[in-house]
C-alpha positions in Angstrom: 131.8 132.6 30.9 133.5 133.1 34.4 134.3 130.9 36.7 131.3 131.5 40.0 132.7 132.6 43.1 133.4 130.8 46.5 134.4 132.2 50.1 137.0 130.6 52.8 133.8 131.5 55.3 131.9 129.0 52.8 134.5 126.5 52.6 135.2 126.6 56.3 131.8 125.9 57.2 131.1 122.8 55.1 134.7 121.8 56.5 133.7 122.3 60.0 130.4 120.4 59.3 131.6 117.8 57.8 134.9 116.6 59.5 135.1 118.9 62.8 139.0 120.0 62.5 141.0 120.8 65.3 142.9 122.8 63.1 141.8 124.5 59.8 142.7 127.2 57.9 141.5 128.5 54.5 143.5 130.4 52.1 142.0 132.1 48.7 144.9 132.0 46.8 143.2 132.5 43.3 145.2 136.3 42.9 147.9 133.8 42.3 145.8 132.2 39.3 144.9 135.1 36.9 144.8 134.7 34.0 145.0 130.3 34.9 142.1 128.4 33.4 139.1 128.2 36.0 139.9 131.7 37.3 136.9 134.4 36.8 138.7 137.8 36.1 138.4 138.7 40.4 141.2 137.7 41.7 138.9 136.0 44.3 136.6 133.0 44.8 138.1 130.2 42.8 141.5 128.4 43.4 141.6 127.8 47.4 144.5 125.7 49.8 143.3 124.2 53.2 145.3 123.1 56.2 143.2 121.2 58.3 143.4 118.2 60.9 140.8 116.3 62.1 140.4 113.3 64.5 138.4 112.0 61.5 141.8 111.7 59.6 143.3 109.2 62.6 144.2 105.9 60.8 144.0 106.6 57.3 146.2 106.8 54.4 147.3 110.3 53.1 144.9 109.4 49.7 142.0 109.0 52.3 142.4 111.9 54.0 142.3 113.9 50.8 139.2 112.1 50.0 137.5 113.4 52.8 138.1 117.0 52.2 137.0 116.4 48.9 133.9 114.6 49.6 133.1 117.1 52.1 133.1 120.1 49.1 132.0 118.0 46.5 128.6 120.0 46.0 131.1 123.2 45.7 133.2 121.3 43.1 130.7 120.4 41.2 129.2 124.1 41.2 132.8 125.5 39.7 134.9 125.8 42.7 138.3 125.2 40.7 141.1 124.5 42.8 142.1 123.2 46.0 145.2 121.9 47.4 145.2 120.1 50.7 147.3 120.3 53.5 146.5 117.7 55.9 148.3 118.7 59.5 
């Protein structure tokens, strides 16, 4: 069974609605992946890296700030999205 597929507009959005970054980008870096486990045979939709900042992040710990980004695509995680490393700006 394959892995379901995800889009950086998808993952943008939530992001957007959730912690209203001054700065975000969203890479689908799953080409990188075939073959890895998670990945679904595309090449697209599955293993993601964000750079974001938000004024939401002001304060915290590095751990926290991942947290949020999580929490914020925690539906999508828990639908299959695979990967995601953070780059918190």
């Amino acid at each position: 069974m394959s892995a379901p597929s995800f889009t950086t507009a998808a993952l943008e959005q939530r992001l957007r609605q959730h912690l209203t970054p001054t700065q975000l980008e969203v890479i689908d870096e799953s080409h990188q992946h075939a073959g890895h486990a998670g990945a679904n045979g595309t090449g697209f939709g599955t293993h993601f890296r964000v750079r974001i900042a938000s004024p939401l992040f002001d304060g915290k710990s590095r751990v926290t700030r991942h947290r949020l980004v999580y929490d914020s695509l925690q539906d999508l995680m828990d639908q299959g999205l695979h990967a995601l490393a953070i780059e918190v700006l």
